[in-house]
C-alpha positions, 0 to 999 in steps of 0.5 A: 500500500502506497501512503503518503509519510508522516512524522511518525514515519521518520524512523521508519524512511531512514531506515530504508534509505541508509539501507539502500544507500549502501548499494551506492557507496562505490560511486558517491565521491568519498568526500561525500559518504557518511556513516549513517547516508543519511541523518535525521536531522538531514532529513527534516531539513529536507522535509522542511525545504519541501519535500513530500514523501510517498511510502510504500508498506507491506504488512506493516513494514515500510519497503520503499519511499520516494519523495517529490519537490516541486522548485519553480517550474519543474518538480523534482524526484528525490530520495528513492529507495526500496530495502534492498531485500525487496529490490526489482519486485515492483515497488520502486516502478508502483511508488514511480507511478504513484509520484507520477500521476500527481504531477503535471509538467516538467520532472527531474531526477538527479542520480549517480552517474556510477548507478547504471541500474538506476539509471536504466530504472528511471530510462525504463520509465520513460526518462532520458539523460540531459546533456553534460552541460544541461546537468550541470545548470539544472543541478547548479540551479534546482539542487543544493550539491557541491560541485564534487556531487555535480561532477559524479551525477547525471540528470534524467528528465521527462519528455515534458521537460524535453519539449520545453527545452528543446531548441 
């Protein structure tokens, strides 16, 4: 069941995203691994900046969480993870679709250049690398990175954005 996350969730979201975040380890810059990925405080800052999370939970359990942020005129897709025991059974694409059908226009999704799986996740779903130097604007102007983050990222755009960037 997928749900929108409270409060009452944090715990809960940290869980899975430190778990998965393991799984990219080997291509985040070393300057930028922490040990715990990510801390609560990180991620109330988070929260507090605008993102909402959509989590999905079976039997009780939250298994994957996926959050969006709409900055100026694109909306962003930030933070998806599922547990890594659960991993290409489905709920990363259901929280995608979720996400999807309440957002109208333009979507960005900023990943590892490293992660090739998730890369070829988000290009299944339709979303396409942005040039070079596309990357380099839209996470210089939508994301708050430094520029070893930026250096090591790739973004994925959705055909809207293309559209209304194409030249």
């Amino acid at each position: 069941m997928i749900h929108a996350c409270k409060k009452s969730d944090l715990e809960a979201i940290l869980a899975v995203i430190n778990a998965a975040a393991e799984s990219y380890r080997a291509f985040i810059p070393a300057n930028q691994w922490k040990e715990p990925y990510m801390h609560e405080q990180e991620l109330v800052r988070e929260i507090a900046a605008g993102i909402k999370f959509s989590g999905f939970e079976q039997e009780g359990v939250l298994k994957g969480i996926m959050g969006v942020q709409k900055i100026q005129n694109v909306t962003l897709i930030r933070h998806a993870y599922v547990d890594p025991s659960i991993q290409r059974c489905g709920i990363g694409s259901a929280l995608l679709s979720h996400c999807h059908t309440s957002i109208n226009g333009s979507i960005l999704i900023g990943t590892w250049a490293g992660a090739t799986w998730a890369i070829s996740f988000y290009e299944k779903h339709g979303f396409c690398k942005t040039s070079q130097s596309d990357t380099v604007h839209l996470l210089q102007n939508y994301w708050t990175v430094p520029e070893t983050q930026i250096e090591a990222s790739v973004v994925m755009a959705n055909s809207e954005w293309f559209e209304i960037n194409k030249l």
